[in-house]
C-alpha positions, 0 to 999 in steps of 0.5 A: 735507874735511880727512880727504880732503886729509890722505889725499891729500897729499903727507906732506912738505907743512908746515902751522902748528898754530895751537891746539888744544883738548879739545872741539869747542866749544872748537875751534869759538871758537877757529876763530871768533877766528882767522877775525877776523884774517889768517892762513894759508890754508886753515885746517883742523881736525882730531881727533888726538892732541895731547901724547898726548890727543885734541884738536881741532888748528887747522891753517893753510896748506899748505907744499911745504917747511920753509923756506917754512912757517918764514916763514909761521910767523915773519909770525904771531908775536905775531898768535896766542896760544899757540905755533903750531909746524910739523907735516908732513902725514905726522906728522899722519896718525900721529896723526889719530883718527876724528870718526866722520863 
């Protein structure tokens, strides 16, 4: 499902990094922990390259413009570990890897 969306949106939409991980596993108890509390919707995840390494990223919300995801991001902080930050649907088809799915 999030491949299709990432092929078909449009690439200035913005969504939040929530988290990412090197394992499915792990990605798969993040998702978990995140579901427990209120965050932006739809929460995705995705296989690409995260700081240079393939990672599975957790991915949230789904935004027409900067300004309407930097609220959305500013509502989550404090709620998240880590530090959840902004992508654009085109930087994350540059860095997309297959699942082989």
């Amino acid at each position: 499902q999030t491949q299709g969306w990432l092929a078909t949106t449009s690439p200035g939409v913005h969504v939040i990094q929530l988290a990412s991980a090197k394992e499915a596993a792990q990605a798969a108890v993040l998702l978990g922990e995140l579901n427990a509390h209120p965050h932006p919707q739809p929460l995705r995840v995705l296989h690409g390259l995260s700081q240079g390494r393939p990672a599975w990223m957790i991915l949230a919300g789904e935004y027409p413009n900067r300004a309407e995801a930097l609220a959305a991001l500013q509502t989550l902080s404090g709620q998240t570990s880590g530090s959840p930050f902004l992508r654009t649907v085109g930087k994350m088809r540059a860095v997309v890897l297959p699942t082989g799915s």
